[in-house]
BAKEVO-773670 format. One line per 3 residues: their letters; for each residue x, y, z of C-alpha. Coordinates in steps of 0.5 Angstrom, whole numbers, plus 500, padded with zeros to 3 digits. Example, Ala and Ser with C-alpha at 12.3 -4.5 7.8 and 13.67 -1.06 7.14 Angstrom:
BEGIN
AS> 525 491 516; 527 498 514 $
END
This chain:
BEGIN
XXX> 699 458 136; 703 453 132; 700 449 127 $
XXX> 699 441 131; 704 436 130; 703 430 127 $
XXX> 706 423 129; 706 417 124; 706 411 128 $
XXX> 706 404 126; 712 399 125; 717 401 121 $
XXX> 721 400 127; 723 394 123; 724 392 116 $
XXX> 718 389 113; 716 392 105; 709 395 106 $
XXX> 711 398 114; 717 402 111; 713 404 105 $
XXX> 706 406 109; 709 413 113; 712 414 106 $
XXX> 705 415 103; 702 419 110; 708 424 109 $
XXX> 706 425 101; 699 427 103; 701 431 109 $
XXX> 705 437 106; 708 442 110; 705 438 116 $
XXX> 711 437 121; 712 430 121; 714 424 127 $
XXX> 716 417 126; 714 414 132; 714 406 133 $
XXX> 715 402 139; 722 402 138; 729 407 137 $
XXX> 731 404 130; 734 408 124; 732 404 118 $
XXX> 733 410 113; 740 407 109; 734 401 107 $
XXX> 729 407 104; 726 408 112; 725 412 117 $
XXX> 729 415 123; 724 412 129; 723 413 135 $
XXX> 719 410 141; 712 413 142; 712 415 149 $
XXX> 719 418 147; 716 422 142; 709 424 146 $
XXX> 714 426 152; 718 431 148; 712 435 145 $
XXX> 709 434 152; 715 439 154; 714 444 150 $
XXX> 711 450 151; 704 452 149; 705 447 143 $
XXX> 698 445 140; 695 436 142; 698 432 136 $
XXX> 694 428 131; 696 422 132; 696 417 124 $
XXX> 696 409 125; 699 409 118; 698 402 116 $
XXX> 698 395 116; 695 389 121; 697 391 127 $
XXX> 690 390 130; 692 383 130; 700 383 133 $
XXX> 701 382 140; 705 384 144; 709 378 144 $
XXX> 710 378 137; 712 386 136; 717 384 141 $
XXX> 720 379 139; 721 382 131; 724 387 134 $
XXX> 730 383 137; 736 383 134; 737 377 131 $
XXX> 742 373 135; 737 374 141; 731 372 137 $
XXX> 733 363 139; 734 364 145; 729 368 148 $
XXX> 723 364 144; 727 358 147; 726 360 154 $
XXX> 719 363 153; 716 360 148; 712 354 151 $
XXX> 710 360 157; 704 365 153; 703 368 161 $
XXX> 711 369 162; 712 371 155; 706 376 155 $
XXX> 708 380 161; 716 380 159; 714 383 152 $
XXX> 709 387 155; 715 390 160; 719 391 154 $
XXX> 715 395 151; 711 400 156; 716 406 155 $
XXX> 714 406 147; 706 404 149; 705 408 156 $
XXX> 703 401 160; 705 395 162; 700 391 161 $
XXX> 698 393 154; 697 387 149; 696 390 143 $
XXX> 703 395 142; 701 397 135; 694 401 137 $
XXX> 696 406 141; 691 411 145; 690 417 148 $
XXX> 691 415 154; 697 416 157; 699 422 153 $
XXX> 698 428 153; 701 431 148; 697 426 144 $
XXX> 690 429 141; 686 426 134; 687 419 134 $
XXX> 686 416 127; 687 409 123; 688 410 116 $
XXX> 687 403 112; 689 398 118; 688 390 118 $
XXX> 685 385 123; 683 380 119; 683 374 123 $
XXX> 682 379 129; 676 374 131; 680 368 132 $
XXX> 685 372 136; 686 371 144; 680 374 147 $
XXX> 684 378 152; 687 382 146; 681 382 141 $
XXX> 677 386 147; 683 391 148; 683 393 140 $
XXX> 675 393 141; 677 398 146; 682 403 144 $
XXX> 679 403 136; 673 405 140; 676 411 143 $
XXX> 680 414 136; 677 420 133; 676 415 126 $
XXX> 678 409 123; 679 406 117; 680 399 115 $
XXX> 682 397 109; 678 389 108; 671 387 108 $
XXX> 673 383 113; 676 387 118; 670 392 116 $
XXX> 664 386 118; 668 384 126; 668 392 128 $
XXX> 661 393 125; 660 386 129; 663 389 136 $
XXX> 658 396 135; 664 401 131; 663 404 125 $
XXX> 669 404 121; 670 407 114; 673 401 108 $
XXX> 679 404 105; 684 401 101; 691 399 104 $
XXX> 695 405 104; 701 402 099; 696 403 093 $
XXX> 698 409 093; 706 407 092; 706 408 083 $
XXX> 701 414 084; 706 418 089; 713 415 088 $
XXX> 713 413 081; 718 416 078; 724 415 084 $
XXX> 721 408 083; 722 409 075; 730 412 076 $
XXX> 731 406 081; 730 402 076; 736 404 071 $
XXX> 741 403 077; 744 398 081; 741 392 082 $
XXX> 734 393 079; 738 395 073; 742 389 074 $
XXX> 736 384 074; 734 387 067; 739 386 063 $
XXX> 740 378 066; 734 378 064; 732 381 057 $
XXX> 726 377 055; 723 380 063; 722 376 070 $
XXX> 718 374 075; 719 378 082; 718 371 087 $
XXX> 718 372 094; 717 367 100; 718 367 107 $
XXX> 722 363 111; 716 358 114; 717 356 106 $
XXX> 724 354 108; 724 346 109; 726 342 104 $
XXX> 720 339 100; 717 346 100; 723 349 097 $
XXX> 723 343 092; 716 344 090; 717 351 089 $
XXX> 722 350 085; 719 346 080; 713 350 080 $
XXX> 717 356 077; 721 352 073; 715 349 069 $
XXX> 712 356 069; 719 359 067; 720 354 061 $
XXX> 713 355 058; 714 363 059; 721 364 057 $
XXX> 722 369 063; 726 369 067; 726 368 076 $
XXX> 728 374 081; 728 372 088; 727 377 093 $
XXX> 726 379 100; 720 383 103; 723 383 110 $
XXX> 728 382 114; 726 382 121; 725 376 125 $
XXX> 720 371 122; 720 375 115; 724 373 110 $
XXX> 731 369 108; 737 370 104; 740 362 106 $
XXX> 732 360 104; 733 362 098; 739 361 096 $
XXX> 737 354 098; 731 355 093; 735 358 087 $
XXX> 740 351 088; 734 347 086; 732 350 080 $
XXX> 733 347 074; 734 352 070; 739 357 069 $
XXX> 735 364 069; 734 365 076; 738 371 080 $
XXX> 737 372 087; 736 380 088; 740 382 096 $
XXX> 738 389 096; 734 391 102; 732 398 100 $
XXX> 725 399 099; 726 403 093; 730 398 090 $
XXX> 723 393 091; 719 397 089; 723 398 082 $
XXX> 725 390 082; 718 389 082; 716 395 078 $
XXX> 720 393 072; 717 384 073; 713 382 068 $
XXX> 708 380 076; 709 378 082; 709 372 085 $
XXX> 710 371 093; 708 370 100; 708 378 102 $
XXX> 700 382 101; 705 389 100; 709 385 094 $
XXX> 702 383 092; 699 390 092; 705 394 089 $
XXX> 704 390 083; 697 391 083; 699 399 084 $
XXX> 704 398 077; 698 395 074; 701 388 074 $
XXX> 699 381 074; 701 377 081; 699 371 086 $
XXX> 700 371 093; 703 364 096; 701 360 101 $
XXX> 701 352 105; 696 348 105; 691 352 101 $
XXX> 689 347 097; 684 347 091; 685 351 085 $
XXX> 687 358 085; 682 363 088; 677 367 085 $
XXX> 676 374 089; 670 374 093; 670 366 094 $
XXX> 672 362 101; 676 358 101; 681 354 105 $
XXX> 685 358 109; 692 358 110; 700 376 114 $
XXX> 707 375 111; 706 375 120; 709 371 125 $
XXX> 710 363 126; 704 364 131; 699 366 127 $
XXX> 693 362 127; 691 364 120; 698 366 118 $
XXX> 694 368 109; 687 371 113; 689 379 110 $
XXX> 692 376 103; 685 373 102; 681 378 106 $
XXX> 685 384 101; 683 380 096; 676 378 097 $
XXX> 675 386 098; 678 389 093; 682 385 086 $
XXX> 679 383 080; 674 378 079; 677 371 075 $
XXX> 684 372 078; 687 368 083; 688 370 089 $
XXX> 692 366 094; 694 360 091; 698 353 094 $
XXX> 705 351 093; 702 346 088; 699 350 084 $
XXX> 703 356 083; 705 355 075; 697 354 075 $
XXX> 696 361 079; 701 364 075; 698 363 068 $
XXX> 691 365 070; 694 372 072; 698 373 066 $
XXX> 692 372 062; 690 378 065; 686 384 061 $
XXX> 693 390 062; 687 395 061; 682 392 067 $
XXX> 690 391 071; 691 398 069; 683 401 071 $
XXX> 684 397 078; 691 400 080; 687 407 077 $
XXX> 680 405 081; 685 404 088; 688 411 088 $
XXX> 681 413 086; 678 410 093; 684 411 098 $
XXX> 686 419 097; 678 421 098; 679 416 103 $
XXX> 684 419 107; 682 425 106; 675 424 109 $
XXX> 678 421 115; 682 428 116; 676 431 116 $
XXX> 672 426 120; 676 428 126; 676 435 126 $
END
């Protein structure tokens, strides 16, 4: 009998930061297992640092084939995919030209866009009428045996549609194990009868198990680059395209340009994400245009080494994505994560406040995750999500971090997610 096969599943069928780092880190800590990288789409994103992913029926259908092969393990390897519908799903993996017209056409209809998305997907999810693509089940397949959650997100899932909060419900009530990775998510399971684990998210692990290729990324290319243009260090800043309007990007600007002047430091704008309502090279190309001064850079890379060293070689993070947040945590750096509207000072971790995914225009609560990330697991007296008035305000209270608590965190979110994963191996046996 062979050794079962694992699929990694989840979606890193397009380009986003954290998605294309998560089946990194499930790979690092599954040695000597045979690997597939399934998503909801057939994609090669390995020129960008990604993977060679296939669609999840496609894969589940080709083990079905072979003979006497053991029922795979099944690993939702990350992200807030218990709050992306199918419309959502369908439209980031569109290709870019067909992105307008389609929300053009369909967008005003939510029953005429679900059942186009659905029937889009149902190869990849095994049926047509599924609302929630990035959970997947048994069901269907086969060839699909353990079903397991590792450090997912559903942090606004209470505010979703109840149509799609009952299928989540559903399918995570029929895994072999589940672990999310807030207290928030946490509290709506428990609140519906499950029993998931808390673990952290899954791109803690990224200096732990990559840092030295993250460390020989930084002396090439553009990481490189970006240091020497900057010698006294940068920010690594980040912001999705919903931050594209004139006055934002005005604001922003001014924001960092204060920030910069007391600092000394220098500006590198990146892109987390470059699928559909991500991020935009155009957006920040407006942006840079509106600082006043002349440290700034824009970082074009896509690959997702090349990010990570961006940021591991910043003096901190700040940005709209959580994974640009949560890998400058995993560097032991000072960071801020970005939002519109949320007002009042910058946030301390475990308060409530007003609430503004790096997720979809259509998001109700498009920083729920950012915060709920927060809430469970930063340091007490950081800022947490902050508004656009107030981001020299955030940035200064970050970086008069202790280095040494910034560096025990980064040390205690290793500690907790590797037993974790461990544990939720062992808990499906």
């Amino acid at each position: 009998m062979h050794r079962p096969p694992t699929i990694l599943f989840g979606a890193f069928d397009r380009h986003n930061f954290g998605d294309l780092l998560f089946p990194h880190v499930a790979a690092a800590l599954l040695p000597g297992r045979e690997l597939l990288f399934a998503g909801l789409a057939d994609r090669d994103l390995r020129a960008l640092g990604g993977h060679r992913v296939r669609p999840l029926g496609t894969v589940a259908a080709e083990l079905a084939s072979r003979a006497d092969a053991p029922p795979a393990t099944l690993i939702h390897v990350g992200g807030e995919i218990l709050c992306c519908d199918a419309w959502q799903a369908a439209v980031m993996l569109l290709p870019d030209d067909e992105v307008a017209p389609i929300i053009a056409r369909l967008d005003s209809q939510p029953a005429a866009r679900m059942a186009w998305a659905q029937q889009r997907l149902a190869d990849a999810t095994g049926d047509p009428r599924a609302r929630a693509p990035y959970v997947a089940t048994r069901a269907g397949f086969p060839a699909i045996g353990r079903v397991l959650h590792a450090g997912v997100g559903g942090a606004d899932l209470a505010r979703r549609d109840p149509a799609l909060r009952a299928e989540v419900l559903a399918k995570l009530a029929s895994a072999d194990a589940v672990a999310v990775r807030d207290q928030r998510s946490l509290a709506q399971l428990e609140a519906a009868g499950l029993a998931p684990r808390l673990v952290p998210d899954p791109a803690v692990m990224v200096a732990e198990l990559f840092g030295a290729r993250i460390a020989e990324r930084r002396r090439a290319g553009e990481p490189a680059r970006v240091q020497r243009s900057f010698p006294q260090g940068y920010l690594a800043v980040q912001f999705g395209a919903e931050f594209g309007d004139d006055a934002t990007l005005a604001n922003i600007a001014g924001q960092l340009d204060r920030f910069a002047a007391a600092t000394g430091l220098g500006i590198a704008l990146f892109r987390a994400g470059a699928a559909p309502w991500h991020d935009s090279l155009e957006v920040l190309q407006r942006a840079a245009s509106r600082f006043r001064t002349a440290a700034v850079a824009i970082f074009e890379s896509l690959d997702v080494w090349d990010l990570c060293a961006l940021i591991a070689g910043s003096r901190g993070f700040c940005g709209s994505s959580l994974h640009g947040q949560i890998v400058a945590m995993a560097f032991g750096l000072p960071r801020v994560n970005l939002a519109i509207g949320a007002g009042g000072p910058p946030a301390r971790a475990g308060e409530e406040g007003p609430v503004s995914d790096e997720g979809s225009a259509s998001d109700p609560d498009p920083a729920a995750k950012h915060r709920a990330f927060a809430e469970t697991w930063e340091l007490p007296g950081l800022p947490g999500v902050v508004d656009i008035d107030r981001i020299a305000e955030g940035l200064h209270a970050a970086l008069a971090a202790d280095p040494d608590q910034l560096a025990r965190l980064s040390r205690r979110l290793v500690e907790a997610y590797r037993p974790g994963f461990d544990a939720l191996l062992a808990a499906a046996r």
